[in-house]
N, CA, C and O of each residue as an XYZ file, in Angstrom:
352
protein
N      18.045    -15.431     12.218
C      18.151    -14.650     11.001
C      17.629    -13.236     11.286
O      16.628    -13.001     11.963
N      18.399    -12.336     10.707
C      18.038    -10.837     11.251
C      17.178    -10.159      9.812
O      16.907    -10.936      8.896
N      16.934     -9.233      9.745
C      15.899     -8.712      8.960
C      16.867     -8.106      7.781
O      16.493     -7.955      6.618
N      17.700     -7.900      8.095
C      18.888     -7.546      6.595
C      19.034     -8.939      6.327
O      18.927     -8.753      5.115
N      19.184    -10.153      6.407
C      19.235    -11.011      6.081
C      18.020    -11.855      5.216
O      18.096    -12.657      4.284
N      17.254    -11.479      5.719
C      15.662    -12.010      4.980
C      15.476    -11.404      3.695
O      15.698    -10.193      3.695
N      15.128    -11.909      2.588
C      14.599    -10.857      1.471
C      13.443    -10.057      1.130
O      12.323    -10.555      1.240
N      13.559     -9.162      0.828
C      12.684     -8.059      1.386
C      11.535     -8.630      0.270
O      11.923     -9.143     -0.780
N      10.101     -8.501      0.582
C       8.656     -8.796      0.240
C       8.262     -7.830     -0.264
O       8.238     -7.012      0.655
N       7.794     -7.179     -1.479
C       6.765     -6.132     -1.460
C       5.077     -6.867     -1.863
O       4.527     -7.799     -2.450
N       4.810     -5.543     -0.979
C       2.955     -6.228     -1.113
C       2.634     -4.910     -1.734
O       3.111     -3.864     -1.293
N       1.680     -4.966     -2.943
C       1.135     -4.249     -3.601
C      -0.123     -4.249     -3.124
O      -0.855     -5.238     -3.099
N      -0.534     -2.626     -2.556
C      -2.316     -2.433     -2.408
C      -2.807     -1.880     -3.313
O      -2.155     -1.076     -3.979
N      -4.031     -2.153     -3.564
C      -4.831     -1.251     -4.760
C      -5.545     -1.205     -4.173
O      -5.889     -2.129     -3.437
N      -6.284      0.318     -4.272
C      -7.415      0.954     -3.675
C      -7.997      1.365     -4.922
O      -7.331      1.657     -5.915
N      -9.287      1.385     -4.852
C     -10.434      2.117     -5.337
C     -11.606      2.195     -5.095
O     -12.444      1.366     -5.448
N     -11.867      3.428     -4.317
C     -13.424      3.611     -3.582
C     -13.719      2.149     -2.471
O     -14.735      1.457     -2.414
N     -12.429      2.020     -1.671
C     -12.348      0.734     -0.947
C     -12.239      1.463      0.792
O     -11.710      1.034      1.818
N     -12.936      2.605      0.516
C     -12.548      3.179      1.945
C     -13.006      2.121      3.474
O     -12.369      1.813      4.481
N     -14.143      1.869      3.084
C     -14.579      0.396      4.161
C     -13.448     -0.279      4.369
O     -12.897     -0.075      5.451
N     -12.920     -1.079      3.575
C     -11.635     -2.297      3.460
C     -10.085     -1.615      3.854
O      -9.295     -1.980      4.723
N     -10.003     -0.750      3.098
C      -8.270     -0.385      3.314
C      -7.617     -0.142      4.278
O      -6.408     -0.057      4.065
N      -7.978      0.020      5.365
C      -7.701     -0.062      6.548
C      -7.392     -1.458      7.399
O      -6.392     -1.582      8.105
N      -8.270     -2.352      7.246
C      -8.171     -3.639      7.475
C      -7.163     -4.726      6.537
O      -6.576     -5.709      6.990
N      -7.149     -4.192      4.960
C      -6.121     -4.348      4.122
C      -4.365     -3.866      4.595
O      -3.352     -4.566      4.613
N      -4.518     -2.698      4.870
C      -3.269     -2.680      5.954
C      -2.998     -3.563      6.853
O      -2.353     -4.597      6.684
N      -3.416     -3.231      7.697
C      -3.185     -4.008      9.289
C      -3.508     -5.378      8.841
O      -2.866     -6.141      9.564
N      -4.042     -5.885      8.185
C      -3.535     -7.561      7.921
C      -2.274     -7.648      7.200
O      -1.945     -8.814      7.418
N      -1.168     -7.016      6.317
C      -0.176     -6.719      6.046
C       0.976     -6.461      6.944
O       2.134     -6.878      6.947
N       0.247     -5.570      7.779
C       1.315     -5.081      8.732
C       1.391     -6.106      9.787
O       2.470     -5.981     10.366
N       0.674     -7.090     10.284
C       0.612     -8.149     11.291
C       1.492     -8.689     10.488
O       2.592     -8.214     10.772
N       1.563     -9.404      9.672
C       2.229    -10.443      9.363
C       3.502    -10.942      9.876
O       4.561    -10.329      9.743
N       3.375    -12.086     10.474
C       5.364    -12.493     11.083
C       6.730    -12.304     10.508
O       7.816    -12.207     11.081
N       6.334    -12.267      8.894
C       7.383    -11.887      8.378
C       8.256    -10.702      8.537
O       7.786     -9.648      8.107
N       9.277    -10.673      8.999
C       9.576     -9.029      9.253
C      10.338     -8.153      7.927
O      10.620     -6.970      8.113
N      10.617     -8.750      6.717
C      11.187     -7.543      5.804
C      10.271     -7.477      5.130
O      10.381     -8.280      4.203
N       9.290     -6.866      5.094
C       8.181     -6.365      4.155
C       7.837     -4.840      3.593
O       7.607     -3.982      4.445
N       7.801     -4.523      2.380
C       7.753     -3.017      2.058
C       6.254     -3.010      1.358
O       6.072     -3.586      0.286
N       5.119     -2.261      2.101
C       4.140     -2.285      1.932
C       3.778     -0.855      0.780
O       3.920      0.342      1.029
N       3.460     -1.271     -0.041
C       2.583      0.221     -1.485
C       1.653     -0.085     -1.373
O       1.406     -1.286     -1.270
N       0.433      1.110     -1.331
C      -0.686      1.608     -1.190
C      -0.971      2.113     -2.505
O      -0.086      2.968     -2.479
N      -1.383      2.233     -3.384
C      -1.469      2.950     -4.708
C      -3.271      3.343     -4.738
O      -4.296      2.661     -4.744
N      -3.028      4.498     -4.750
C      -4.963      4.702     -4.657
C      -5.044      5.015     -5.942
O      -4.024      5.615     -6.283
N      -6.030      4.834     -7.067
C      -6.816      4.507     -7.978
C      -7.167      5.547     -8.459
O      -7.515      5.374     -9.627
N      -7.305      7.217     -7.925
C      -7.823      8.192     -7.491
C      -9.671      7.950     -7.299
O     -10.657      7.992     -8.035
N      -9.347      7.659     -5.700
C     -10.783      7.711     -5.347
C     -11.444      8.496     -5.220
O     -10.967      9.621     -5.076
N     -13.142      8.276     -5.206
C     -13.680      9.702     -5.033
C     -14.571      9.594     -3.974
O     -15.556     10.305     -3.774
N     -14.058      8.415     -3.131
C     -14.483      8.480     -1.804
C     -13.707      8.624     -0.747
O     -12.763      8.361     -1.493
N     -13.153      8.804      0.366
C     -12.601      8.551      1.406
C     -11.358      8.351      1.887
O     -10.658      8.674      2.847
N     -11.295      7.362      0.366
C     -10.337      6.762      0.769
C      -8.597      7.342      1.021
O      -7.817      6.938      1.884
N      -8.350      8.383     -0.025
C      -6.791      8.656      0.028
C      -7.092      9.419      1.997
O      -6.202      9.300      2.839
N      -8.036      9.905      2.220
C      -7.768     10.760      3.691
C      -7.294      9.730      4.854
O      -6.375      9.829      5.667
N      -8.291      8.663      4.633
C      -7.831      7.146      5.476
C      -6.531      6.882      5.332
O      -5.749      7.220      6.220
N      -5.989      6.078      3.910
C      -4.936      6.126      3.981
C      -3.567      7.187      4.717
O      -2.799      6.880      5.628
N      -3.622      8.149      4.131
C      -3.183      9.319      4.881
C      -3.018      9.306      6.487
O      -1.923      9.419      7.038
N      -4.077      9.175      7.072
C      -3.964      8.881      8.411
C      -3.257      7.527      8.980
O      -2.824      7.380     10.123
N      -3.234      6.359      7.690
C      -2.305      5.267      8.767
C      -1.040      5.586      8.037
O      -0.340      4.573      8.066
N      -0.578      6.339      7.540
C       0.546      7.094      6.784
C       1.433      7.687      8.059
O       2.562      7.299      8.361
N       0.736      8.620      8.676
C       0.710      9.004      9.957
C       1.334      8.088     11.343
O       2.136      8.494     12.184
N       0.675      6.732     11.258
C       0.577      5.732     12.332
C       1.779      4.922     11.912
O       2.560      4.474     12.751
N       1.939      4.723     10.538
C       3.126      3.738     10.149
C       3.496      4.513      8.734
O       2.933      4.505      7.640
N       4.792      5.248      9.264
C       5.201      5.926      8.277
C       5.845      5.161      7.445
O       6.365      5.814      6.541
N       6.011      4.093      7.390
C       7.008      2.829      6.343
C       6.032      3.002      5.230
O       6.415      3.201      4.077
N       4.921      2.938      5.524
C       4.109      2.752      4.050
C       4.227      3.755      3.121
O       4.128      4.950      3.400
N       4.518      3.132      1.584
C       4.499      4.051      0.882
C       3.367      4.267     -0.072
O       3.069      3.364     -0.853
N       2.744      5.352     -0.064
C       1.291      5.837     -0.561
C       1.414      6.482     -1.889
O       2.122      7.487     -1.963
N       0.730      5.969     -3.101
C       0.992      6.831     -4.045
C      -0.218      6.954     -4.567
O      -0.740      5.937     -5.022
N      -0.759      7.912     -4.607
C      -2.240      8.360     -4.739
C      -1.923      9.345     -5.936
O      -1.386     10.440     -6.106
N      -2.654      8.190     -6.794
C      -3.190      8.888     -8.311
C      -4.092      9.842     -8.647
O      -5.226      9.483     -8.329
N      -4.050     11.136     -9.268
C      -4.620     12.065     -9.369
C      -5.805     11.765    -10.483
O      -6.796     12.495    -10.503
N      -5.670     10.691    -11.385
C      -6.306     10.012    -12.249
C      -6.831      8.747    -12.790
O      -6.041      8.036    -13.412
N      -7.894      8.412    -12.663
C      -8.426      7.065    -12.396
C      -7.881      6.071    -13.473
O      -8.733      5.852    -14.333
N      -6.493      5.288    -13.705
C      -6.072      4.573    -14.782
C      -6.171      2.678    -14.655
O      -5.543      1.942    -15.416
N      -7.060      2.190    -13.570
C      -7.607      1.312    -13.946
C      -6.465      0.415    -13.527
O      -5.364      0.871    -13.836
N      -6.448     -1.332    -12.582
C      -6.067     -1.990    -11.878
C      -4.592     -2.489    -12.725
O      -3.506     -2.465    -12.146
N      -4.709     -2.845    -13.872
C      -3.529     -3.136    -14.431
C      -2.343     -1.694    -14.682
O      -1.223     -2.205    -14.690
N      -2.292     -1.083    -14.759
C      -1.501      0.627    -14.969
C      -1.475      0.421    -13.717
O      -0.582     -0.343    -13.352
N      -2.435      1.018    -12.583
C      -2.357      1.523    -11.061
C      -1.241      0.258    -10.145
O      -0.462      0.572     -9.244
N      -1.488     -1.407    -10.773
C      -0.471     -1.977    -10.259
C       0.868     -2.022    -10.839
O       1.768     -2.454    -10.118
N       1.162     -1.624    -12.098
C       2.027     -1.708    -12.769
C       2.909     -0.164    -12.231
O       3.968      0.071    -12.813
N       2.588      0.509    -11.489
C       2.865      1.790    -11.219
C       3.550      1.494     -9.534
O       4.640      1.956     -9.197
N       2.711      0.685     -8.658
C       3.333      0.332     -7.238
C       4.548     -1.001     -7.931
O       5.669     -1.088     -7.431
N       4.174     -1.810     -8.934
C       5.455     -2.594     -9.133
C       6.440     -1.708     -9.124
O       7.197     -1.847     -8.164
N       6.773     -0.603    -10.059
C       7.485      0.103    -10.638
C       8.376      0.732     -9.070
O       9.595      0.811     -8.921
N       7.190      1.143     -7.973
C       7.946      2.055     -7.402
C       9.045      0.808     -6.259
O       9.985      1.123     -5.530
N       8.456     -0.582     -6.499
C       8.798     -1.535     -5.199
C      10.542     -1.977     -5.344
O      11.306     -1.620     -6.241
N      10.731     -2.512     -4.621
C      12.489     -2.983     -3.975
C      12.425     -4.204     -4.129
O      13.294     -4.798     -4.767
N      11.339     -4.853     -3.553
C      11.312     -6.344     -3.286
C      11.242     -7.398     -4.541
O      11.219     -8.610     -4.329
């Protein structure tokens, strides 16, 4: 089975002030065997670290799509916002 054939997965990330974790939150995503997966990042607007991190594995694996909130609207909105932008 080839990867147009598989149905595509989206994994929703939520970040907030998770700069420790989100990195490791990736790359356990991105390992995964499954190969059609569309990974969202949605940052929370942190006021730590975190969107620059992200940013940099943005860099490393440009598939991910990052949507970094300018305004802190809280886990239900911030996921309802990466649903919105997903395929899968």
């Amino acid at each position: 089975m080839t990867k147009a054939d598989m149905p595509l997965v989206s994994v929703i990330c939520l970040c907030y002030n998770h700069s420790k974790y989100v990195v490791e939150a990736i790359d356990s995503v991105l390992s995964q065997t499954y190969a059609n997966v569309e990974l969202i990042v949605v940052d929370d607007a942190s006021t730590d670290n975190s969107q620059l991190i992200i940013s940099e594995c943005i860099n490393e694996y440009p598939q991910i799509k990052f949507i970094p909130l300018s305004k802190n609207v809280g886990n239900c909105k911030t996921f309802n916002i990466g649903w919105q932008a997903s395929s899968g």
